[in-house]
Legacy VTK file of the C-alpha trace (Angstrom):
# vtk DataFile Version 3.0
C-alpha trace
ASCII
DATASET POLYDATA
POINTS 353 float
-8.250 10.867 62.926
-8.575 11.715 66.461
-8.435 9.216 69.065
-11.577 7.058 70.130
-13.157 7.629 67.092
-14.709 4.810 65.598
-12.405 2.758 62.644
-14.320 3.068 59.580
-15.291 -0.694 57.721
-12.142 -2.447 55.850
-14.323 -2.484 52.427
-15.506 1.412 52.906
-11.953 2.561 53.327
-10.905 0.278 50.117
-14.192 1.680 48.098
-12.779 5.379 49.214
-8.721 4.773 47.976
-7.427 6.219 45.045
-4.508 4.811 43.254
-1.696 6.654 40.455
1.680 5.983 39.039
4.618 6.959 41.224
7.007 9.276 39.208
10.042 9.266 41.599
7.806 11.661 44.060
8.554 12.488 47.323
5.867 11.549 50.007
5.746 15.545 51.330
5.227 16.872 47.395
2.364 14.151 47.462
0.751 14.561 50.283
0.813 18.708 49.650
-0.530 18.126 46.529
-3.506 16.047 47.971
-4.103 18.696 50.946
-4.594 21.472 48.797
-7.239 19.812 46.666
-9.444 18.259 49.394
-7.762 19.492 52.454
-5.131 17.941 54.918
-7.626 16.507 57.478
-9.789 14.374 54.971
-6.221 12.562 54.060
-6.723 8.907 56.216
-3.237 7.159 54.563
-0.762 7.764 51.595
1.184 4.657 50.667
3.954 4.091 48.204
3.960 0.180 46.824
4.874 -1.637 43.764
5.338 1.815 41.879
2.103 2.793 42.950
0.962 5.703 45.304
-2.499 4.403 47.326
-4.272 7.451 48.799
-7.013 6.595 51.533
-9.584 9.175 51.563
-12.588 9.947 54.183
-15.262 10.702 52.191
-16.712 9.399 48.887
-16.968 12.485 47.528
-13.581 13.499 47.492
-12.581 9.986 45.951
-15.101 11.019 42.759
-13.394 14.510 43.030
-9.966 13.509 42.223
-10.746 11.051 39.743
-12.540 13.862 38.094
-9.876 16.460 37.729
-6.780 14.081 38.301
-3.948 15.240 40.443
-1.337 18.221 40.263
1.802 17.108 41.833
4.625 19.228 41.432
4.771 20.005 37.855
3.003 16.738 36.297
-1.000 16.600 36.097
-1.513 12.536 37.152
-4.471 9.926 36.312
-6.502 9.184 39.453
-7.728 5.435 39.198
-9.964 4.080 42.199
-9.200 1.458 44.030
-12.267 -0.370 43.385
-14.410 1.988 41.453
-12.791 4.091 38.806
-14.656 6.862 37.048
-13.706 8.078 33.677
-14.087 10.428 31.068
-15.321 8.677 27.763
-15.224 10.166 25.131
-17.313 8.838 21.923
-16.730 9.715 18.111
-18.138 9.493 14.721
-22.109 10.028 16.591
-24.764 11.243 14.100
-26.966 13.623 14.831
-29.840 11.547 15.003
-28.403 9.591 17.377
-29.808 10.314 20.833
-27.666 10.230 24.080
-30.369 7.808 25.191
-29.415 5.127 23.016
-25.610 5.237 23.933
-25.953 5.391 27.323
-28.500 2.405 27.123
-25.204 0.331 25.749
-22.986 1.586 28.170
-25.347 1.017 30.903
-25.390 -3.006 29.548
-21.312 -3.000 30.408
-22.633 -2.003 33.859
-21.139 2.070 33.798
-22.797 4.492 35.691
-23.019 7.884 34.292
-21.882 10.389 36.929
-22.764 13.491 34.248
-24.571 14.516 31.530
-23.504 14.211 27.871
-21.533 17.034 25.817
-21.486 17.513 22.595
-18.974 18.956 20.720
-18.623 21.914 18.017
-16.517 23.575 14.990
-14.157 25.758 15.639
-14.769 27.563 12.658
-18.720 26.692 13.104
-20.216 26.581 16.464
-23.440 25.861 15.882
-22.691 22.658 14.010
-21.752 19.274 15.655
-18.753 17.378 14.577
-19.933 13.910 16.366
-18.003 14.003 19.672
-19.509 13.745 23.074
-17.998 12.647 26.096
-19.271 11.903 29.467
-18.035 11.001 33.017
-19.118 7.278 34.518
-18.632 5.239 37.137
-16.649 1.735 35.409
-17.584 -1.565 36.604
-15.463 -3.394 39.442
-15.023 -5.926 37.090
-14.082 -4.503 34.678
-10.860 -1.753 33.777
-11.352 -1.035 30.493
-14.029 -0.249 27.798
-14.041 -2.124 24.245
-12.776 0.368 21.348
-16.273 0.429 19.309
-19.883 -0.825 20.066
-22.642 -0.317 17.775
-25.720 2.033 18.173
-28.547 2.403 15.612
-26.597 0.226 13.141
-23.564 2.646 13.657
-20.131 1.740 14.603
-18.809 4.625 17.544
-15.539 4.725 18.607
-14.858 4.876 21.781
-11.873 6.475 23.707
-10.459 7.001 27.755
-7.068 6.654 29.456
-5.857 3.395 29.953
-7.878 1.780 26.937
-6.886 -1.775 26.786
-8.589 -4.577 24.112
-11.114 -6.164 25.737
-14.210 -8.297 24.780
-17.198 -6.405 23.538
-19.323 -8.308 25.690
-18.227 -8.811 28.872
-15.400 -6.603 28.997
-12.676 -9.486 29.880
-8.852 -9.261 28.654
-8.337 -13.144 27.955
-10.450 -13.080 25.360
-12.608 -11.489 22.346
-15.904 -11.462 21.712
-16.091 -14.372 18.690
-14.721 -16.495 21.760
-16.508 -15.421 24.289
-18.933 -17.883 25.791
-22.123 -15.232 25.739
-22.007 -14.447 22.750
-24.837 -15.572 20.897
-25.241 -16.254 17.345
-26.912 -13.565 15.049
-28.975 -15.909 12.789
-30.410 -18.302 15.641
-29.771 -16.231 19.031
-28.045 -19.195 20.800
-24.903 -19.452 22.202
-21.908 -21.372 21.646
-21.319 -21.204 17.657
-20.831 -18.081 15.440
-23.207 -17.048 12.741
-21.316 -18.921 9.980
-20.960 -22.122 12.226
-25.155 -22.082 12.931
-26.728 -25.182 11.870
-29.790 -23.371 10.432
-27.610 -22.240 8.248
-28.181 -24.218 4.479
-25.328 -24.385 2.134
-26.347 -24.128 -1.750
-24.246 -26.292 -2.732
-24.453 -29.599 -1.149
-27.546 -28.806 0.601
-26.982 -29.444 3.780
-27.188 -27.342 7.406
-24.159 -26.232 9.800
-21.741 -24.449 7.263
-21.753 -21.798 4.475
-20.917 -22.283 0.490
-17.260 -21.422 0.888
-17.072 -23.778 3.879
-18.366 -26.573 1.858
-16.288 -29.924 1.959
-17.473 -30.291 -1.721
-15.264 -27.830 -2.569
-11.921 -29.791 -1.557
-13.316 -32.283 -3.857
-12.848 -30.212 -6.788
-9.030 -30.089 -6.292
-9.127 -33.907 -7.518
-10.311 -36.075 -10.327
-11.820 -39.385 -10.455
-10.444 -41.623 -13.591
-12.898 -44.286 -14.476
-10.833 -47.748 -15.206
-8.211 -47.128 -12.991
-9.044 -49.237 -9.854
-5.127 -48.386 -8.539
-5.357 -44.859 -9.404
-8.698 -43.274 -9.011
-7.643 -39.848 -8.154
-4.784 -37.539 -10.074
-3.345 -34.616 -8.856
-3.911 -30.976 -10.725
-0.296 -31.264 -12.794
-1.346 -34.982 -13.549
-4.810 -33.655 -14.944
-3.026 -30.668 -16.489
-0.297 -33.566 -18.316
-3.464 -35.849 -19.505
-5.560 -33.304 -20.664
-2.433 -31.853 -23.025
-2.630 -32.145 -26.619
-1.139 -35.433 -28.231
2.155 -34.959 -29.961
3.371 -37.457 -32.775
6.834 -38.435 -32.407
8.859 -38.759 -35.328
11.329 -41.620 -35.562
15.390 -41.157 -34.438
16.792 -41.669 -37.853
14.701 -38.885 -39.492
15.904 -36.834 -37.195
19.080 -37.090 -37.751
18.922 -36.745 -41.162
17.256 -33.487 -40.531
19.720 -32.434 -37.980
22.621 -32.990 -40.506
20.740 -31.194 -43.612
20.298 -27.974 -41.311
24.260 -28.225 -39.858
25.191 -28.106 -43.358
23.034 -25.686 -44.215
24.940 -23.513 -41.877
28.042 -24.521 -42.680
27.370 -23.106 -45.968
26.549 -20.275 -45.054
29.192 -19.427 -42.168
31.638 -20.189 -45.808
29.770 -17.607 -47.948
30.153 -15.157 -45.345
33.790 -15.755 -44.722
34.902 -15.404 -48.354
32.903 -11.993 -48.495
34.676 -10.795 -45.470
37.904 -11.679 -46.653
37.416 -10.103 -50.592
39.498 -7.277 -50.622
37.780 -3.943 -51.507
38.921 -1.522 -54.103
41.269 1.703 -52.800
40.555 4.917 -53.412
42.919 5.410 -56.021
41.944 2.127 -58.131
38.732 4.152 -58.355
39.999 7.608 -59.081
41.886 5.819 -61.705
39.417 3.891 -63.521
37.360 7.113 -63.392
39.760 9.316 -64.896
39.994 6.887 -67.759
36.190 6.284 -68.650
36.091 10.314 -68.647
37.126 11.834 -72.174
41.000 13.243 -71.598
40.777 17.181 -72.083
44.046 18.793 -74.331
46.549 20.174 -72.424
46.894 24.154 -71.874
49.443 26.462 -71.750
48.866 29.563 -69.311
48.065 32.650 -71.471
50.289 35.844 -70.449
48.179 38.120 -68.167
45.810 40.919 -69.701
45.802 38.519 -72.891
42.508 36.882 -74.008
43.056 33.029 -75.617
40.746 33.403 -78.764
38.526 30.391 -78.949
39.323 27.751 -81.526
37.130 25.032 -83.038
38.677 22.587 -81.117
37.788 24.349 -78.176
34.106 24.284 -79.286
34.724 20.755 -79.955
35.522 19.709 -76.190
32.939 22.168 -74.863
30.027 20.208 -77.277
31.643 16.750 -76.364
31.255 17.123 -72.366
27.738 18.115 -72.926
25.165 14.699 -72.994
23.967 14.179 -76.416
25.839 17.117 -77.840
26.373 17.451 -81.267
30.495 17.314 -82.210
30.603 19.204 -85.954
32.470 22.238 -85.254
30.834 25.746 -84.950
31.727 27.464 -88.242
30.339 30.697 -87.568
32.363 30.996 -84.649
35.352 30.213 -86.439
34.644 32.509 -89.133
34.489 35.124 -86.654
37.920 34.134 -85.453
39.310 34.240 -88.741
38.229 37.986 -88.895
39.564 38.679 -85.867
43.084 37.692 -86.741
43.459 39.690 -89.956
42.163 42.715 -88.111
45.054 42.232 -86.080
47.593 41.665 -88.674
46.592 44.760 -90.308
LINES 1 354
353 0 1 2 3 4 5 6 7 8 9 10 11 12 13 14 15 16 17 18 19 20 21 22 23 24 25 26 27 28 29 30 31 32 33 34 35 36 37 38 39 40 41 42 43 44 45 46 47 48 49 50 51 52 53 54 55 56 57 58 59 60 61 62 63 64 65 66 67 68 69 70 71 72 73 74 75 76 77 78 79 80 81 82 83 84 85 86 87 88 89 90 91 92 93 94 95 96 97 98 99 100 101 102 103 104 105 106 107 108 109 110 111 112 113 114 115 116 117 118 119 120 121 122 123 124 125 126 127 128 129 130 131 132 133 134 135 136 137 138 139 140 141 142 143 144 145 146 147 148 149 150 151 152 153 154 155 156 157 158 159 160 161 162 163 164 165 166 167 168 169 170 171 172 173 174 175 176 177 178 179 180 181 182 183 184 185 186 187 188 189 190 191 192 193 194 195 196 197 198 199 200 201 202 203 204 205 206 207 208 209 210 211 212 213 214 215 216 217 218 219 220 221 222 223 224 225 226 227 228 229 230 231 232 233 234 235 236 237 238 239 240 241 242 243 244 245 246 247 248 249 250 251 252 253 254 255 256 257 258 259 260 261 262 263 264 265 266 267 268 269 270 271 272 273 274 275 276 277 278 279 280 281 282 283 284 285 286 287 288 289 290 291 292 293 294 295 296 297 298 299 300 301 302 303 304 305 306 307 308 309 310 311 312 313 314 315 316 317 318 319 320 321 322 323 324 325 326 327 328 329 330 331 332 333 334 335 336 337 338 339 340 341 342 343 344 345 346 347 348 349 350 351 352
């Protein structure tokens, strides 16, 4: 600023600084970086407090400028906030077609933004000429205000909405102590007034008890239900849920002590009984293998004993032989076969001769 110029108003100069993050930058790599955007002459102040970097511009324009396109300072592109006005790029999702730009900037507008650009709409990749329900737009925030809420509600539709810096705010008035169900404009849906929440509105009739100021499942009739009143009982006219449980049980007869112990000791020596029959069959010994061979061998008709014939010899058959053979057969008939030993008789003379 050259000397006997005119100092420019306190509130202009604050309405035309810019603030960002400092990232460990030096005051020269700043200050370039600001020069080449805008040029070195509009630059009024650069100041480095509280981690911040506070840029004092000369004209308005400039300030708009570098909030627009943000900041390249040595290798890192940085957010440009102002001072007192910050402008943004908002960026809304999930927008129907039908929905006209109108109607969203009519809701914005009610947060007190300023649009400083027209809306864009977004494509497909793949598909150009159809929308996929993304626009964004640059505005102008409130001074009150740093941040926008994460959805409003447009046409009965809920848009999401997105910028650097988002913090959760009230969808009213855009404060950070509070939401909007606490907020003390908001005004109840059913009645339009302020100060109670649609549920809490006393035009609000509950079916149950018939009364105004609360809903069915607000009802105090229903914490009446957890208890029961018991008619004749002047010192107990309310029982708990395990008490009503206990009295509404089915009656059980009891059966006297000394039947019951006569039953106990029938079924103790019922299983003594038992545990003795069981014992005695484990401890039975079983019959060997050769106890059993034996006692087969002798149920089984003995067979005569044979002598080995010399080799190339044939034994001629006998009728005794015959005899066994029938006998081993079931139901076989024991008289010998006679024409088989006729024909043994003949075979023996033939030899003799």
């Amino acid at each position: 600023m050259s000397t006997g110029s005119a100092k420019p108003n306190p509130y202009v100069m604050k309405n035309n600084s810019v603030k960002f993050v400092d990232n460990n930058y030096d005051a020269s790599v700043v200050l370039k970086a600001i020069a080449t955007d805008i040029g070195k002459e509009n630059i009024m102040g650069c100041v480095k407090t509280q981690g911040l970097w506070i840029v004092t511009l000369r004209k308005k324009q400039d300030v708009e400028l570098l909030q627009e396109t943000g900041l390249k300072v040595g290798d890192d592109l940085v957010n440009i906030v102002g001072v007192t006005k910050t402008i943004l790029t908002v960026s809304v999702f999930g927008v129907p077609l039908y929905v006209d730009d109108s109607e969203i900037t009519d809701k914005l507008e009610e947060f007190g933004c300023k649009l400083r650009s027209n809306w864009v709409h977004k494509f497909y990749d793949d598909f150009p000429e159809i929308e996929n329900g993304i626009r964004f737009v640059r505005l102008e925030m409130p001074n009150n205000a740093k941040s926008l809420p994460y959805a409003i509600i447009v046409s009965g539709i809920h848009l999401r909405l997105k910028h650097n810096g988002q913090l959760r705010v009230c969808n009213l008035c855009l404060a950070e102590d509070h939401i909007m169900r606490d907020c003390p404009h908001y005004c109840c849906r059913s009645c339009g007034q302020q100060g109670h929440t649609a549920s809490r509105c006393p035009t609000i009739r509950c079916y149950k008890c018939n009364k105004d100021g609360h809903k069915s499942f607000q009802c105090p009739e229903n914490r009446k239900e957890d208890n029961v009143t018991v008619a004749g009982n002047p010192d107990k006219n309310e029982l708990s849920k395990d008490e009503i449980q206990q009295e509404a049980s089915p009656i059980v007869t009891k059966i006297p002590a000394e039947t019951v112990s006569e039953l106990n000791q029938e079924a103790n020596a019922a299983k003594e009984k038992d545990a003795t029959k069981t014992t005695e069959d484990k401890t039975k010994p079983e019959p060997s293998s050769k106890t059993e061979h034996k006692s087969a061998s002798q149920t089984s008709i003995s067979t005569p004993s044979r002598t080995p014939e010399p080799t190339g010899m044939k034994r001629p058959i006998s009728s005794e032989d015959d005899t066994f053979v029938n006998t081993n057969k079931r139901g076989a008939n024991t008289t010998p076969n006679l024409s088989v030993a006729r024909r043994f008789i003949q075979r023996i003379n033939t030899n003799k001769t």
